[in-house]
Structure formats: C-alpha cells, structure tokens
N, C-alpha and C positions, 0 to 999 in steps of 0.2 A: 504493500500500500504506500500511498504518496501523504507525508503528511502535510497541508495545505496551512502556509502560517495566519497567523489571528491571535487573537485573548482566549480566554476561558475553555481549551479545546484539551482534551482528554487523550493523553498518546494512547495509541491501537497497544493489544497488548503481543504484538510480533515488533519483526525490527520492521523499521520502514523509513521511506529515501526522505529526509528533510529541505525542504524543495528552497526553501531561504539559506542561502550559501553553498548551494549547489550552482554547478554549471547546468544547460539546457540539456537535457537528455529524454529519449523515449526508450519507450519498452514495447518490445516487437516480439512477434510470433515465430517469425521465421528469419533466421539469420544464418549467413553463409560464414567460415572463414576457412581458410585451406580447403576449398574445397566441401566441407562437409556443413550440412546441415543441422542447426541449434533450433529445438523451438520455442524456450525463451530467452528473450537476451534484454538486457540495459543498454545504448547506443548511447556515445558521445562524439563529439567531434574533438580531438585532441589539438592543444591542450584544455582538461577537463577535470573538476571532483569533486565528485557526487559523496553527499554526505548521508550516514545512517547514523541513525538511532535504534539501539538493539531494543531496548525498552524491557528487558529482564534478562537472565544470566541467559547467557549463551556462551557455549564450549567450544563451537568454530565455526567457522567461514570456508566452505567451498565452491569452485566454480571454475569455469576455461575462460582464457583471456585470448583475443588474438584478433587481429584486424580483419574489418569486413572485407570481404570479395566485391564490394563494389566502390572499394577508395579507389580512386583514380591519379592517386599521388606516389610514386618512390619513396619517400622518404619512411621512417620509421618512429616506432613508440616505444616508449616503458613505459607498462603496469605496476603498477602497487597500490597497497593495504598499507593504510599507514591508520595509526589509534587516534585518539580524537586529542592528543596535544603535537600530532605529526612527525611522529615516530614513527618510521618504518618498520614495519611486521612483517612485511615479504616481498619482493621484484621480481619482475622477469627480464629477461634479457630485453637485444633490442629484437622487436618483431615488424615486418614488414609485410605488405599483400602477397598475399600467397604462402604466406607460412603457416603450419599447421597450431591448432590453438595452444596454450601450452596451459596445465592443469593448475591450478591454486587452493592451497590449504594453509589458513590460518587458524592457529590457537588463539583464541576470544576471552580464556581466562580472567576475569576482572575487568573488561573494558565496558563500558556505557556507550558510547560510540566508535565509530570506523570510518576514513575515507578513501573511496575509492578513485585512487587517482594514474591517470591518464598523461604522461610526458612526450612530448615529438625531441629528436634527438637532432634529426636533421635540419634544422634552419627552420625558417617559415612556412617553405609550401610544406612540411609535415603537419601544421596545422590542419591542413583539408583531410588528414587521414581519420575515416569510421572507425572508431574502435570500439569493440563487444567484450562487456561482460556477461557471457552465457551460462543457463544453467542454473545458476544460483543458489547456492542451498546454505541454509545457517542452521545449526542445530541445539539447540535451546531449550531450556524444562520451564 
C-alpha cells in the first residue's frame, strides 16, 4: 500500500511506500529485465528513493533488482537498501539493460524504516534508465 500524507491518518499495519520523500515511482504488473518476466515490480527512473515504512517488526526484505528491458539508455545503476538514517544494508553491482536481475536479501532486524535506492553511475543520460524492484516480499509477525 501507498501511504498518502495528511494529519490524523493511521499507518496500515504492513510496511508501505511513504509517498512524501519519495521519488515518482509506479507499481506494474508486468515487468521485463534480462529478458525475463516479473509480475510485480516498483518502477523508478534513476536516480530514485523510495521510502518504506515497515510499521511493525519485520525480519527481512527480499526481492530482484535489475533494469527494465525497455531503458533505452547505456548507461548503468546501483541498487540499494539502505535503513532509515542511510546506512547501507546491501548493493548490487553496476547493472545495465540487459543484465539478468540480481537477487536481494536484507536483514530488517530493529529497523522502522528502509530506502530503496536507485544510483546511475554513468553521467547523466543514466538518469533515463527504468529500474525494477521486482517481486517484493518483507517478512514480518
């Protein structure tokens, strides 16, 4: 769920994307990277970070990262989880179109929040690069 900011509003009791300090992002059905087919993913345009809110304990984060099949730019990204005072919790290399997604597991142990962030390594035009976080699963009592 997306939580939408305002006064007096009750967070959901799953984690969910805090849309005030995020970058623009949607959530699609169908998303390509290397080739292969995801059918849920979070989309950003890099660079991007999307911020969660766990909203009760959760033990981890997992998910595939990897640039959509329909960037149309060379250039490349790094993925990361970083905690909510932005600390890095996990990276991936650099990925570029056409690379196959590469897997992500974070330990969640004690954190309240998470962001998921999106870097271009290459100059500018890596800005225009789609990047998917597919999958998504948190696991949480």
């Amino acid at each position: 769920p997306v939580l939408k900011p305002g006064n007096n509003r009750v967070p959901p009791p799953e984690p969910s994307i805090r849309q005030k300090g995020s970058d623009k992002f949607w959530q699609r059905d169908d998303a390509w990277i290397g080739g292969e087919r995801h059918t849920h993913a979070l989309t950003v345009h890099a660079p991007a970070t999307t911020l969660i809110d766990l909203n009760r304990s959760c033990t981890s984060f997992d998910a595939v990262a990897g640039v959509d099949d329909a960037t149309i730019t060379p250039g490349g990204v790094v993925f990361s989880v970083q905690d909510g005072d932005g600390n890095t919790l996990w990276h991936s290399r650099t990925l570029s179109v056409g690379d196959d997604a590469v897997p992500v597991h974070v330990p969640l142990a004690g954190q309240k929040s998470i962001r998921l962030v999106v870097t271009p390594v290459n100059g500018i035009w890596s800005a225009l690069n789609v990047a998917d976080w597919a999958e998504a699963r948190f696991r949480c009592s």
